[in-house]
C-alpha positions, 0 to 999 in steps of 0.5 A, a space after each residue: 158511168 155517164 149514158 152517152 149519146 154513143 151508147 143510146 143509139 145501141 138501143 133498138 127502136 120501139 118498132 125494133 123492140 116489139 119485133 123481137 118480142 117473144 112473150 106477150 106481145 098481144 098484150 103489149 098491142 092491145 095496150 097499145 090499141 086501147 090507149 087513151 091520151 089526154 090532147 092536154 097531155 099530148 099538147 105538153 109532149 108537142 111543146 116541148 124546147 127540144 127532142 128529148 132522148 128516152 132510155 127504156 130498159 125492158 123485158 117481155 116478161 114483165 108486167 109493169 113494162 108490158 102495161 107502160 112502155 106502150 105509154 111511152 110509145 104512144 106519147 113518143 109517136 103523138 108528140 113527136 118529140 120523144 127520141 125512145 131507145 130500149 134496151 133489155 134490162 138482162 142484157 144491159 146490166 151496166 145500164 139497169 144498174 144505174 137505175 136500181 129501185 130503192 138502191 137495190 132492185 133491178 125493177 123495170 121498166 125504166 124509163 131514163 131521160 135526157 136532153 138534147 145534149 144528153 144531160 139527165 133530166 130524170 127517171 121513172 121506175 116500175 109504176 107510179 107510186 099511187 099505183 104501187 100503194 093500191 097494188 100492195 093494199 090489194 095483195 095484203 088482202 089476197 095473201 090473207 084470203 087466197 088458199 093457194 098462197 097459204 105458207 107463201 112467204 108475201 114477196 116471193 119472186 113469181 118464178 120461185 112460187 108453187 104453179 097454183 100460187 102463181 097463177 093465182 097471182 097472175 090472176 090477181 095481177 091481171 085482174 087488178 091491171 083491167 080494173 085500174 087501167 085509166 087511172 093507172 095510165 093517167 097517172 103514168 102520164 102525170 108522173 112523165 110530165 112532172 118530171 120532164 117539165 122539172 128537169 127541163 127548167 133547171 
């Protein structure tokens, strides 16, 4: 099912989707806050032919969104050029199921694009690829070393862990986050970028 203009505009606004978060907001604002943005990067947002519409579906509990959709927002409001709608991904799932990571995974954030006339351009899943390549590295070494994942089958939702294995894991999570951050964030931008500038020259 096509996303149509009319069902875009059902989306809250960035402003509106921050106002109705009720987990990890202080971390989504400090992300928000510490952002840093390349003038290169901002320059090819500004650019742009056309406004161009982005779907993101979200949730307050996730990581990668907490640590992404602030990218969005700050290249939206640089820019200028970036007409953002989120949905929540629980809420919408005829919209999540249109974007399923490897055909099959409900993962998110999401961020959908699409041209003035609402034709797609493409869309971005999760987390860059050279990110999830270090993050899974960095795990493997974790599940072999961390005695509170002993017997922990790797791939565990976090909500079905034992409470110590899942702390161990938002550490880790978090730990990881702060060591890669601008590395993490440039190339959140980079992938952005690659795929606007692709859609829109075809």
């Amino acid at each position: 099912m096509a996303v149509t203009r009319e069902r875009f505009e059902q989306g809250l606004t960035y402003d509106g989707y921050k106002a109705q978060m009720t987990r990890n907001l202080d971390r989504f604002e400090e992300n928000e806050r510490t952002l840093e943005l390349a003038a290169d990067d901002v320059q090819f947002f500004k650019s742009l032919p056309q406004t161009v519409h982005v779907l993101a579906i979200t949730e307050d509990w996730c990581g990668d969104a907490i640590a992404n959709l602030p990218i969005l927002g700050g290249l939206a409001q640089a820019s200028d050029k970036l007409n953002v709608r989120v949905f929540l991904r629980d809420q919408n799932l005829d919209l999540i199921d249109q974007y399923l990571k490897d055909g099959q995974h409900r993962s998110i954030p999401v961020f959908a694009f699409f041209d003035e006339d609402f034709r797609p351009i493409g869309h971005w899943i999760e987390r860059p690829a050279s990110i999830t390549a270090m993050q899974s590295e960095a795990m493997a070494e974790l599940y072999a070393t961390a005695p509170e994942l002993a017997g922990v089958v790797p791939g565990t939702s976090p909500g079905q862990l034992p409470e110590a294995a899942r702390n161990r894991m938002m550490q880790f999570f978090g730990s990881f986050r702060a060591q890669h951050r601008a590395e993490a964030d440039a190339e959140v931008v980079r992938e952005l970028r690659e795929l606007v500038a692709a859609g829109l020259s075809k």
